[in-house]
N, C-alpha and C positions, 0 to 999 in steps of 0.2 A: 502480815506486814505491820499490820497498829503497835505490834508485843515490839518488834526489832529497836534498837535504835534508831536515832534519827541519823541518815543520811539524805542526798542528790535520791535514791530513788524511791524514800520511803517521801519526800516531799512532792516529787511529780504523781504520785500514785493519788496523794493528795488532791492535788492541783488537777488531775481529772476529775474530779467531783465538784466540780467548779465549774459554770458556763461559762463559757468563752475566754477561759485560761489558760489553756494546754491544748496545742497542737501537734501531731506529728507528720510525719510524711518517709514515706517509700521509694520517692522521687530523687533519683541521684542528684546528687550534687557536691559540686566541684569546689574543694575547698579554697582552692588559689581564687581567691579574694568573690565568686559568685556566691559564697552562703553568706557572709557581709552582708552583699549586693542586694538578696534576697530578702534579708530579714528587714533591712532597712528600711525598706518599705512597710514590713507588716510589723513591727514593732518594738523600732529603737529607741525613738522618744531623745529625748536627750538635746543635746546641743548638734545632733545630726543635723546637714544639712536637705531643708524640702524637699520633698514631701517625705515625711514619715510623720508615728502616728505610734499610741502606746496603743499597742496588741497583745495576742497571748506567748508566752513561751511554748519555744518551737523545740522538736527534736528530728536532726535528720536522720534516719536508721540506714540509710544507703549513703555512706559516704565513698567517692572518687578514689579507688585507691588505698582504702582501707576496708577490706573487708572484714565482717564481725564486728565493726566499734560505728559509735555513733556519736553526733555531736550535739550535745543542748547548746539555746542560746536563748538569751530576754529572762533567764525566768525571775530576774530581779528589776526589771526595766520595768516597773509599775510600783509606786510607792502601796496602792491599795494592795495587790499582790502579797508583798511585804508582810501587810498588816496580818494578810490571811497565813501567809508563810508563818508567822512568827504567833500566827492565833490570839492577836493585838488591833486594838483600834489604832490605824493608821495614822491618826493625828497626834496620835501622843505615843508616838514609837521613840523620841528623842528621851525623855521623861525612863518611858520602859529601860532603853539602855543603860541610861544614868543608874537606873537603878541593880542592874544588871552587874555593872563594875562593882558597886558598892559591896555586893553579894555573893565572892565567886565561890566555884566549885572545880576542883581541883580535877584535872584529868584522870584517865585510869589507864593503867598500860593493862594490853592484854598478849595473849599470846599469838604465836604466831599463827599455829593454828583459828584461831577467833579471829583471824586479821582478813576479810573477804580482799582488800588491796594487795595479800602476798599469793595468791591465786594461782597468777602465771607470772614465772620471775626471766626476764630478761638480765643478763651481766655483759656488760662493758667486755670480758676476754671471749665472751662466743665469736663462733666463727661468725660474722657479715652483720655484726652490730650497728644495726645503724637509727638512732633516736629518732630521726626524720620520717622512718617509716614505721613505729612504731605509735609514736604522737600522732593524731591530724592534725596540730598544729593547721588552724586558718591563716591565710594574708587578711587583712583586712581590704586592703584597696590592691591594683596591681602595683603601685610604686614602692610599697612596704619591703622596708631590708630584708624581708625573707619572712617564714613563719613566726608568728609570733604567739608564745604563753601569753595571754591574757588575764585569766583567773587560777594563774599558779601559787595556792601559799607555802611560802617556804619558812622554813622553820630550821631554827639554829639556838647555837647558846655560847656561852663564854668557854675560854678555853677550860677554867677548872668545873665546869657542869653545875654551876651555882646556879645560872640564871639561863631563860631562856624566852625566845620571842618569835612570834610571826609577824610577817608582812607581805604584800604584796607587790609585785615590782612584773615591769615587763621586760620580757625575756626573748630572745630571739634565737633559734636554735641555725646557729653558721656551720658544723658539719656533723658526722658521725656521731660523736661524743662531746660535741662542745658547745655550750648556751652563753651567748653575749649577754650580762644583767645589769641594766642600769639600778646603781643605787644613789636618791637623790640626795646630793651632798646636807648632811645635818639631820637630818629627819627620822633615821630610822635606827632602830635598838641592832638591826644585823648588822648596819654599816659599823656600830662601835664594835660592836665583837670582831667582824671582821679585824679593824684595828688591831687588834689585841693579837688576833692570830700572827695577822702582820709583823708585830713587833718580838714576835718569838720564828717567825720567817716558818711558819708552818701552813697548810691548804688549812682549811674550817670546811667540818662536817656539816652538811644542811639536804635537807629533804623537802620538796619541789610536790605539795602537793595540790591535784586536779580530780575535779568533780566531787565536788561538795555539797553537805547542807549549807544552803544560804545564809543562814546564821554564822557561820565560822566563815564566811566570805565578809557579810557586814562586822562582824567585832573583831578581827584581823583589825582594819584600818583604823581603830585609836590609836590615838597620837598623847604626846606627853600636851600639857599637863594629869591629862586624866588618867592615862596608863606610864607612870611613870618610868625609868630602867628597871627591870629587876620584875616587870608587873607583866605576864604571860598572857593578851587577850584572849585567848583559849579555856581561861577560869570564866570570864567574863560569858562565854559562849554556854557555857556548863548554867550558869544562873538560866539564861535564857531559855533554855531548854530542860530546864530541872533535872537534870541526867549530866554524869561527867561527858566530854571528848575522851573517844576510846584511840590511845597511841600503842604502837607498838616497836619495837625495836627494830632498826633498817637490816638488808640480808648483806649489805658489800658497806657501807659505812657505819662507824660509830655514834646516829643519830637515829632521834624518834622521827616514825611517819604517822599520819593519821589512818587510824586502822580501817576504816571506812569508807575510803578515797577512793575512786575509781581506779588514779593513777599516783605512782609515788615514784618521782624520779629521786634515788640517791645519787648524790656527788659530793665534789669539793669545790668549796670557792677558791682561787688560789692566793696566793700572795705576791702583791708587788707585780703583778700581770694585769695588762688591757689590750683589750683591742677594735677596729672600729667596727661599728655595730654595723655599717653597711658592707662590709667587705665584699660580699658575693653581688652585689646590686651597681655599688656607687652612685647610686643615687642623689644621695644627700637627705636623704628621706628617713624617718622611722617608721613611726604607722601612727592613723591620727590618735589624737591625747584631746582628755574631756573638754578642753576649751570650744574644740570644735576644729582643730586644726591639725595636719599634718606637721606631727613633730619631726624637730630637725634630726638627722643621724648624727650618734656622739660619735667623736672619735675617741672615746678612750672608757666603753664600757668595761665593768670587774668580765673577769673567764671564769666560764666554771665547766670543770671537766666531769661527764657522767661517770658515774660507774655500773649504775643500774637500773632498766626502769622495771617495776612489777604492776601487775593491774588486777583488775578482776575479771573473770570468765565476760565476753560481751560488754566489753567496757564502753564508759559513755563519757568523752572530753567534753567538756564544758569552756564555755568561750564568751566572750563578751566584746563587741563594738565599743570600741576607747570614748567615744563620745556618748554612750550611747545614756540612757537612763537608769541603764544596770550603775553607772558610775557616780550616778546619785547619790542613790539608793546605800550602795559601800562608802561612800567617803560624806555624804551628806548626813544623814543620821546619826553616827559615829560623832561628827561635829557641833552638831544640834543636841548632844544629850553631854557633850565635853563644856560647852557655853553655859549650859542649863548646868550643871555643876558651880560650875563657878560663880555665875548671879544668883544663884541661890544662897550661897554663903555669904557672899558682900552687901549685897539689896535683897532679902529675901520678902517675896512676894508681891513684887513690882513688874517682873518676867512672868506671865501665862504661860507663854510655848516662843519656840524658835522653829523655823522651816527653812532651810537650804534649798531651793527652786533648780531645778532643770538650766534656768538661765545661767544660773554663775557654777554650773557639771558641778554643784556638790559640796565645791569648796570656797569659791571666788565671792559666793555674796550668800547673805543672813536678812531674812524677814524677824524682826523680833516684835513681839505682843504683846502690850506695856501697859500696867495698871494704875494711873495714881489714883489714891486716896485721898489724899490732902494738897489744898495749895503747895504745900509744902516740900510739895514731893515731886514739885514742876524741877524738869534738869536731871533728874534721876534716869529718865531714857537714854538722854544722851552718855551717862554716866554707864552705862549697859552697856552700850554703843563700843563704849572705848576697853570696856573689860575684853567684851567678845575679840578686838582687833588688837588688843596686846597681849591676849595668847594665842592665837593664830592666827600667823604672819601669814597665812594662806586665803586668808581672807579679806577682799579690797573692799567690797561696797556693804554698808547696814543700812535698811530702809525698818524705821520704826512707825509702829502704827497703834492705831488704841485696841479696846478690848473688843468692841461693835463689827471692826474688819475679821473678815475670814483669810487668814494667811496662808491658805494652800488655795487662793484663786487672786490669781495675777492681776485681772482684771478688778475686781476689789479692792489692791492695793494700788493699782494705778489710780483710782478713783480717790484715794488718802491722797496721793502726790497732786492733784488737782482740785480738790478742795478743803484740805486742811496744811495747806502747804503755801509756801512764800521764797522764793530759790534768795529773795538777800537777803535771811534770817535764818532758812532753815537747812542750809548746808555748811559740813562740815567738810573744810577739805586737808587730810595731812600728809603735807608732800614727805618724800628722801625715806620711804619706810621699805623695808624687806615684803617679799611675794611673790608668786610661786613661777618660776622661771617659763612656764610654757606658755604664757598671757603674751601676745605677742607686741600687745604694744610697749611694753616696757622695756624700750628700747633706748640708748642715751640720745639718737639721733631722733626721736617721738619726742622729747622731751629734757634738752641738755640742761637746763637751769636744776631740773630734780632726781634723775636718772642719772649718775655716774657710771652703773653696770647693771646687765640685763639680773634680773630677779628683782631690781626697786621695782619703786610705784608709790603710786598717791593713792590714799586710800580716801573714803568717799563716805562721809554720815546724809544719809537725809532722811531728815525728821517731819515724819507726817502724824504726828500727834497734836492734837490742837491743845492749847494755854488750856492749864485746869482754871482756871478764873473764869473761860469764857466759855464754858463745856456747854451752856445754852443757847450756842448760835451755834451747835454742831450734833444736836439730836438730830437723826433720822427719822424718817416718815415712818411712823409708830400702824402697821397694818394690823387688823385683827386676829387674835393665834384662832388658829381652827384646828385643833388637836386631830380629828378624824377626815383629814382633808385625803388622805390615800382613798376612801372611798369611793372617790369622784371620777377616777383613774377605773376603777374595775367593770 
């Protein structure tokens, strides 16, 4: 297994060699919304609502209704995990990735043969095709429009094959052959291609794929400025793992899958087609989104019609609770090493580290770790503050702090907001800005003076960095180092 590439199960094999990181169970379980249910408890983390708790990654081997396939879940829902996952000091995974992009490595198509995802091929024209029983697709809660992809990466490119991109989107599979996919307007390289399909009124080849190495889950979710058009996260994924991403060419569509995937649904997106994502429920409901909330059901998700899905012998779906801390972990870090780009270049060496916290699922809020050097250098925080919030409009609150705080304990930094802090000096508030539509409050009726349409928001500086002038009425209580203090423990 060590010699294989890295996939989903060259990483859990891993991840048993690790206390208290990998769980499995034999115990059925019913995917319409009690594996959720279940994990929830033992370890979502995230902006889930109480009680949960960051646990080990679970795998169920008896899943309801799918015989032979199994479901992971959590195995990213632990930033330390991560750190192991990715055989990285967890604190400075943002740093890692940054450096990640800088460095990529270009995929490697193999054949089909070499492809363990072209295994068992299911096609779209067999007799009693039906996606729904092929996927186990989880509900997340019972209100959810129906099953839902959670950790599907789908991968597409331009119509002349110049360029090409992943992303992740959530997906709802409404019948036989046909996946509801929300794409959030602006944001994504597939939505422009799409376009493009669009404007020649053709379907767009894309490959939907499931159960992965965790790494190709987190560097999926770069976002421009850092990955810019035309910039395939998948290079990025290749730096992190010193080894390309092994693609191979689809069996029913003119696209690459990733060769290693559990599962690869090929299809088409279509053109100039929507539909509403709750159709079979009505609901009103989607299934909850990292905030912590049941997103609403759009009425006018893209269609995409399968053609075919292939897997591997005992396949293994992989699944993720929308709030959960797996969504951190993908959209947090990715963030953290996009910011960390950028302050690097403007202020270099005033930024330590950035941390995305669980509170704000990843994207919504930034811890940043601020160095001055010189009087001179007072105001420079804030100057970071506004880098970070004018290229990701996804982000509303930056809580700055000096070098002394630990930025991956909450409580530390609550402790800056209470004594290196002043709320009529050290907040920053700036209304009427863009931000990520599923924040519920950002509503024009929350807030009609700033909010015209739901996506604004105010965004939010507070600065717990004390005056360099007065950095001597904010030393802490200086304890003695006792380098061999673990011995006391044994």
């Amino acid at each position: 297994m060590s010699n294989q590439p890295y996939d989903l199960r060259k990483v859990i094999e891993e991840l048993k060699e690790l206390p208290g990181q990998y769980h499995e169970t034999d115990v059925e379980i019913d995917p319409e919304a009690d594996l959720s249910g279940v994990y929830r408890y033992i370890g979502a983390g995230g902006t889930v609502k109480r009680p949960t708790q960051e646990g080990p990654a679970m795998t169920f081997n008896n899943v309801k209704g799918f015989p032979g396939t199994r479901v992971n879940i959590g195995t990213m829902a632990s930033r330390r995990r991560v750190g192991e996952i990715l055989h990285h000091d967890y604190k400075t995974l943002g740093r890692y990735l940054k450096d990640a992009v800088e460095n990529p490595v270009m995929p490697e198509k193999v054949t089909k043969a070499e492809a363990p995802a072209q295994e068992v091929i299911h096609l779209a024209t067999d007799e009693g095709f039906d996606i729904r029983k092929i996927i186990p697709a989880p509900k997340n809660t019972p209100e959810d429009a129906g099953p839902y992809i959670t950790l599907g990466v789908v991968l597409g490119s331009d119509p002349e094959k110049t360029m090409s991109d992943v992303t992740i989107h959530r997906m709802v599979l409404e019948d036989e052959n046909t996946i509801g996919m929300y794409i959030m307007p602006g944001g994504r390289h597939i939505g422009h291609f799409h376009k493009q399909y669009e404007a020649l009124n053709k379907p767009m080849p894309i490959t939907i794929n499931i159960g992965l190495d965790p790494a190709i889950a987190i560097g999926t979710t770069f976002e421009p400025p850092t990955t810019p058009l035309g910039y395939n996260e998948l290079w990025a994924v290749g730096a992190l793992r010193n080894e390309p991403v092994q693609i191979v060419d689809g069996v029913a569509v003119d696209e690459v899958g990733i060769a290693r995937a559990e599962f690869i649904i090929e299809a088409e997106l279509m053109p100039h087609q929507t539909m509403q994502e709750d159709i079979n429920t009505n609901t009103g409901k989607a299934m909850p989104e990292f905030p912590g909330y049941t997103g609403d059901a759009n009425p006018a998700v893209n269609v995409v019609k399968v053609k075919a899905v292939t897997h591997r012998k005992n396949p293994i779906m992989q699944t993720t609770i929308g709030p959960s801390e797996e969504h951190v972990s993908m959209a947090g870090i990715p963030t953290e090493a996009s910011i960390l780009s950028l302050v690097d270049k403007a202020i270099p060496g005033n930024v330590l580290n950035v941390y995305n916290p669980p509170a704000g699922g990843g994207k919504l809020m930034s811890i940043m770790q601020i160095k001055k050097n010189a009087p001179s250098d007072e105001g420079i925080q804030r100057q970071a503050a506004i880098l970070a919030l004018s290229a990701f409009k996804e982000l509303k609150t930056v809580i700055l702090v000096d070098e002394d705080v630990d930025i991956f304990d909450m409580n530390d930094v609550m402790w800056t907001l209470n004594t290196r802090f002043q709320g009529t000096k050290d907040i920053m508030v700036l209304p009427g800005m863009r931000n990520h539509p599923l924040d519920p409050s950002e509503l024009p009726e929350y807030d009609p003076a700033n909010i015209r349409f739901r996506g604004m928001s105010s965004k939010t500086i507070l600065d717990g960095t004390y005056p360099y002038d007065m950095k001597e009425h904010f030393v802490r209580a200086q304890f003695k180092e006792v380098p061999d203090w673990e011995k006391y423990l044994k």
